[in-house]
N, C-alpha and C positions, 0 to 999 in steps of 0.2 A: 504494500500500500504506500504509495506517495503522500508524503505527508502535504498538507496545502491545495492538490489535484484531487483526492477522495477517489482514487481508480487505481485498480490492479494496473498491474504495467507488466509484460515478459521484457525482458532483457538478455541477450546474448554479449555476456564478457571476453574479450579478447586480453590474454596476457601474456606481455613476450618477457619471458624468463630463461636468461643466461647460463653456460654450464657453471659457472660461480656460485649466483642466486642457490640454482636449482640444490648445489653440493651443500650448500648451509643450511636449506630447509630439509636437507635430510639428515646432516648432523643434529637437527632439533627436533625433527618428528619422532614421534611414542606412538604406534600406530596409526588409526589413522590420519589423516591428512584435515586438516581445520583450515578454514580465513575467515575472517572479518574483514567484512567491505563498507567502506563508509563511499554512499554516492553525493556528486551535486551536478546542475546542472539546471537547463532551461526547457520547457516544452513551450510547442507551437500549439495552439487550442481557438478555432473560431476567430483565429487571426492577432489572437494575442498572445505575446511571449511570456510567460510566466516563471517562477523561479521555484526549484522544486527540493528538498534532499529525503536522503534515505540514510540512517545513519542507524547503524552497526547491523549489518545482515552479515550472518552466520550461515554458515556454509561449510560441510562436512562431504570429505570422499573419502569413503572406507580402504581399508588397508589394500585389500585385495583390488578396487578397480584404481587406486592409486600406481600398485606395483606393474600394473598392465599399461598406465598410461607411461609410467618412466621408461617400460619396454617398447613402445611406439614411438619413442619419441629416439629410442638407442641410447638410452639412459644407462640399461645397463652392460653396453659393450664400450664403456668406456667411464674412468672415477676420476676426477680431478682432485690432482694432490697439489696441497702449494707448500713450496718449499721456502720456508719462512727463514730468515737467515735469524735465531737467539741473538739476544744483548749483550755483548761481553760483560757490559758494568751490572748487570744481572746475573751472570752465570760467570764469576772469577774464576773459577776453578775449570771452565771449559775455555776461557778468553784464547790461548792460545789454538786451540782446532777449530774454534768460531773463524777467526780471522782465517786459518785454512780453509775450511769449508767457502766462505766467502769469494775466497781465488778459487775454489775450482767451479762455482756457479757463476763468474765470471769469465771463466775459462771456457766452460761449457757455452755461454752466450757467443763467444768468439768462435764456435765452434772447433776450440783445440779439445778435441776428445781425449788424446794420450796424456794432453797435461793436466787437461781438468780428473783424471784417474790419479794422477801422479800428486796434485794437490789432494786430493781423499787421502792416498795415501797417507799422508804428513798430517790430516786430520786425525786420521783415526790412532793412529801409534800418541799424537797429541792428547786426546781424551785422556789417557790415563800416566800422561807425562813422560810419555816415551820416545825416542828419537825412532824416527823412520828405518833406521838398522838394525833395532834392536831385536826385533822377529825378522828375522831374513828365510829364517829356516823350512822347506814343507815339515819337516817332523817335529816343529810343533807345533804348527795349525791339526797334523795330527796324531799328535800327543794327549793335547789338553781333551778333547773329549772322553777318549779312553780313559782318564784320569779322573773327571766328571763321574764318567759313568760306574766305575771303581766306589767311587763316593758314595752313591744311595744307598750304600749295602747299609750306611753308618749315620748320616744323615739325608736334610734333603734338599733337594739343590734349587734354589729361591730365583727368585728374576735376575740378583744382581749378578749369582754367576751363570748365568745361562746368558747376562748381556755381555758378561766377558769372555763366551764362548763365540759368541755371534763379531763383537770387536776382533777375535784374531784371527777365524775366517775371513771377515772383511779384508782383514791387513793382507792378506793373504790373496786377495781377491785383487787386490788395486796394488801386489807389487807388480804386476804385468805391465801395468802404465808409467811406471818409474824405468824403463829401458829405453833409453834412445834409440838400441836396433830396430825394436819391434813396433811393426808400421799396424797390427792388427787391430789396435784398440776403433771400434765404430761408435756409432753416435748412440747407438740402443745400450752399449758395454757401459759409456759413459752415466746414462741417462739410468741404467738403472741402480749404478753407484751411487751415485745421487742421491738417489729415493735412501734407499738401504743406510748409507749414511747419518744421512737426515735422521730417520727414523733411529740409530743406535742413539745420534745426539739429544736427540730426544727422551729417551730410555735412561741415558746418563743423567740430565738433569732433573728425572725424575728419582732419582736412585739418592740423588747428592738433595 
C-alpha cells in the first residue's frame, strides 16, 4: 500500500549487485536471505504528479531459492577472496613478513610471478623470525609431519601446530621461486601462493 495514493501498487525491482556486494552478503547471511527496502518516489495520476513513499518492506528468499539464484547467476563457480594486506603497527610481531607479503602483491600486480613467489618466500620463513635459508631442506618439510603425527599418541595437536605445519610446507612450496634458473613459476603458481599465504598470515595473527 502506498502510503498518500491509498492503492496496491506491483512493482518489479531491479538490483545490480557486484561480485564484492554479492561476497559480503554472504559472509553475513544465517540462512535465508532478508532486505528491507525503503521506496520514494513520484506517481503520475489524472494528470497530476504526486509524491509517494513506502518505507520499510521486508522481503525474505529462502535459503534454498537463494542458493539457486547465486547458481544462475555463476555465483558459485567462482569466490572472491580479497587479499587485504595486515597493519604492521597492529601486528608487531608479523611487521617484518607484512612488508614481505606486500612486495610480493606488488610483485604479483607487475606480473613478476617468480619474484612475487620469491617474496612469499621471505614472508613466510618471516612469520616466525626466520631467515629465508633457514629451511632449505625437503627433509624437513618432510620430517615435521611425521613428527606431528608421532605426537597424538601423547597429546593433541591444536591449530597452532598444525599452522606451523602448513608454514613449512609453504616455505617449501615458494623455494621454487627463489631460483633465478627456473623460468617455470606461472601466474596460477603465483596466485595461489598468494591466497595460501595470506591465509597462514592470517592464522598467525590469530594465534598471536
Amino acid at each position: 500500500m502506498l502510503r498518500g495514493v491509498g492503492a496496491d501498487v506491483s512493482f518489479q525491482l531491479t538490483a545490480d549487485i557486484d561480485d564484492r556486494q554479492l561476497q559480503i552478503m554472504e559472509e553475513h547471511r544465517n540462512g535465508d536471505q532478508r532486505f528491507r527496502i525503503w521506496l520514494s518516489g513520484m506517481t503520475f495520476r489524472e494528470g497530476q504528479h504526486e509524491a509517494f513513499h513506502a518505507n520499510n518492506i521486508d522481503y525474505t528468499i529462502s535459503q534454498s531459492d537463494w542458493i539457486a539464484i547465486l547458481e544462475q547467476v555463476g555465483y558459485a563457480r567462482r569466490y572472491l577472496v580479497e587479499l587485504e594486506v595486515p597493519s604492521p603497527q597492529a601486528n608487531p610481531k608479523l611487521a617484518e613478513a607484512i612488508v614481505y607479503f606486500a612486495q610480493a602483491r606488488r610483485r604479483y600486480m607487475e606480473g613478476e610471478w617468480r619474484h612475487c613467489v620469491e617474496s612469499l618466500r621471505q614472508c613466510v620463513a618471516a612469520i616466525v623470525g626466520k631467515k629465508p635459508d633457514d629451511e632449505d631442506e625437503l627433509a624437513d618439510a618432510q620430517a615435521a609431519p611425521k613428527t606431528a603425527q608421532k605426537s597424538r599418541t601423547t597429546a593433541s595437536i591444536g591449530y597452532d601446530v598444525r599452522a606451523e605445519l602448513t608454514r613449512q610446507a609453504l616455505k617449501f612450496y615458494c623455494d621454487l621461486g627463489a631460483h633465478p634458473e627456473v623460468a617455470e613459476t606461472r601466474r596460477n603458481d603465483a596466485r595461489a601462493a598468494l591466497v595460501m599465504v595470506h591465509g597462514l598470515l592470517e592464522a598467525y595473527r590469530e594465534i598471536d
